[in-house]
C-alpha positions as CSV (number, residue, x, y, z in Angstrom):
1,X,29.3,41.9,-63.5
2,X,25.7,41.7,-63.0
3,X,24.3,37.9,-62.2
4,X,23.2,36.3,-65.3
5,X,27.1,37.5,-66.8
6,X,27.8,35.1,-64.2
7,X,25.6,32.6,-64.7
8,X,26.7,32.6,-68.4
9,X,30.4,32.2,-67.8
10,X,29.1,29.9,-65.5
11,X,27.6,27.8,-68.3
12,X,30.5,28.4,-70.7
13,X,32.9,27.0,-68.1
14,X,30.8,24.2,-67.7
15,X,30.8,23.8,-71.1
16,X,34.9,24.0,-71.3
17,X,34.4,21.6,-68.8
18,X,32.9,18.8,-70.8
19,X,34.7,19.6,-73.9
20,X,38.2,18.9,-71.7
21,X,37.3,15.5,-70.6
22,X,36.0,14.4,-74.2
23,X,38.7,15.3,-76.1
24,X,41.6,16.4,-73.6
25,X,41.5,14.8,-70.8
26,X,42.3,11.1,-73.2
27,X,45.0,12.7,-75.4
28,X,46.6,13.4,-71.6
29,X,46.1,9.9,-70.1
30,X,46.8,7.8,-73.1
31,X,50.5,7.4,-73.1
32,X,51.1,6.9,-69.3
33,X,47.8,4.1,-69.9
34,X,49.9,2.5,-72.8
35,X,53.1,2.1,-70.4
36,X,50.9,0.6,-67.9
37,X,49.4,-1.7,-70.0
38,X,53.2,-3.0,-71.6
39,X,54.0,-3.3,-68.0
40,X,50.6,-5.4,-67.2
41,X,51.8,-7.5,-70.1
42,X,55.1,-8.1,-68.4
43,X,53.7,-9.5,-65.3
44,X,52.9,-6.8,-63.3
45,X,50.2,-7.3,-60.7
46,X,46.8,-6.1,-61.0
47,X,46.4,-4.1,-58.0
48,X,49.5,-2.0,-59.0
49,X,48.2,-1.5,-62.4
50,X,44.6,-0.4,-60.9
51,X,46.2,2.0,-58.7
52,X,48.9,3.4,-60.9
53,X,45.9,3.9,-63.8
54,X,43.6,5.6,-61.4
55,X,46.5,7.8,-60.2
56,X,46.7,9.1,-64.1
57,X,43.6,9.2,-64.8
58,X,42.3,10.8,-61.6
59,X,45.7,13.2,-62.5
60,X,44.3,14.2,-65.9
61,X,41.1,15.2,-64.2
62,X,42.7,17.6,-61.8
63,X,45.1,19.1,-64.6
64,X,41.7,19.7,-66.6
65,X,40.3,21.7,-63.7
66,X,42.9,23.8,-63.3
67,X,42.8,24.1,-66.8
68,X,39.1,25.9,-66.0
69,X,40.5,27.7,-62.9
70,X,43.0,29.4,-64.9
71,X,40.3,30.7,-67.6
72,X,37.9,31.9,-64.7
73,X,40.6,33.9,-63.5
74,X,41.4,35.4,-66.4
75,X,38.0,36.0,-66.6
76,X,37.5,37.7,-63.3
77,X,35.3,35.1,-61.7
């Protein structure tokens, strides 16, 4: 593959990318959030929920990149 094929997956990726954490990446996050927040309710502290939300959130980022690892490899790149 010459370099602009590249560059163009490149873009379309990074395209994939963006679309992921629009519309994926909350559909993934929400229902671990909504637990956490019943749990906040119930008296749990702040820190814990801070940590525990950035674990899930920072987790639905990671699952969307592999999510673009996968379709580079099965595009060759």
């Amino acid at each position: 593959m010459d370099i602009f094929g590249e560059i163009f997956l490149f873009f379309i990726l990074l395209f994939l990318l963006g679309t992921l954490f629009r519309f994926a990446l909350p559909a993934i996050v929400a229902i671990p959030l909504l637990v956490l927040e019943k749990l906040k309710k119930l008296g749990m502290p702040k820190w814990i929920f801070w940590i525990l939300g950035s674990i899930v959130v920072w987790g639905g980022v990671v699952g969307c990149l592999f999510v673009i690892a996968y379709v580079a490899e099965f595009f060759g790149l």
